[in-house]
C-alpha positions, 0 to 999 in steps of 0.5 A, spaced: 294 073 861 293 076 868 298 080 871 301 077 878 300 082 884 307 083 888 304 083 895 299 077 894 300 074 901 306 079 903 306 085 907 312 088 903 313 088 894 318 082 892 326 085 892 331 082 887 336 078 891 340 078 886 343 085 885 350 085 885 355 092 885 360 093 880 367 090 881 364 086 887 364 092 892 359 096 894 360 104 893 354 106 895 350 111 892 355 115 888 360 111 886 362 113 880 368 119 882 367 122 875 359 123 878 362 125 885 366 130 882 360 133 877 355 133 884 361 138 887 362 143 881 354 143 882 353 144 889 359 149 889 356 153 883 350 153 887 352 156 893 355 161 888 349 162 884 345 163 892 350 168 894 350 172 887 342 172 890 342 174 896 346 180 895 342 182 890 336 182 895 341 184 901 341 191 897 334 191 895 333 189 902 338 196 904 334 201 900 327 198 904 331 200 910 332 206 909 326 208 905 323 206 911 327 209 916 328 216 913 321 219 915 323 217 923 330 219 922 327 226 919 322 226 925 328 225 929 332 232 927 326 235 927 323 235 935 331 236 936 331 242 932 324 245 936 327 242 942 334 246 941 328 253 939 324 252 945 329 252 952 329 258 956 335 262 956 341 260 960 341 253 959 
């Protein structure tokens, strides 16, 4: 037997009229307060599990920084220490 195509003489597949919610009411996508309340714990878990992340990669991100920055402040102390040698008296 050959298989019905669902867009013979259609622009769009054949949708089931027939669909019922549960109880006669429309709850939407998550309509199960139980799955509700699991997608919140996940979702918070998450954010707690990115916020542990992203500290971590703020500190690795600190020591860059300051391995970065120490050459310039040392370049810094240095041209003040020569510039505090080299004034005239009087000054």
């Amino acid at each position: 037997m050959k298989p019905t195509s669902q867009l013979e003489n259609e622009r769009f597949p054949r949708t089931d009229c027939c669909f019922q919610a549960r109880d006669g009411r429309w709850r939407g996508y998550g309509g199960d307060e139980s799955w509700n309340s699991s997608r919140y714990n996940l979702g918070r878990e998450y954010l707690i599990e990115s916020a542990r992340e992203r500290a971590k990669e703020m500190v690795v991100f600190a020591i860059i920084l300051a391995a970065a920055a120490s050459p310039v402040f040392y370049m810094i102390v240095t041209v003040w220490q020569v510039l505090q040698r080299h004034q005239p008296p009087g000054h």
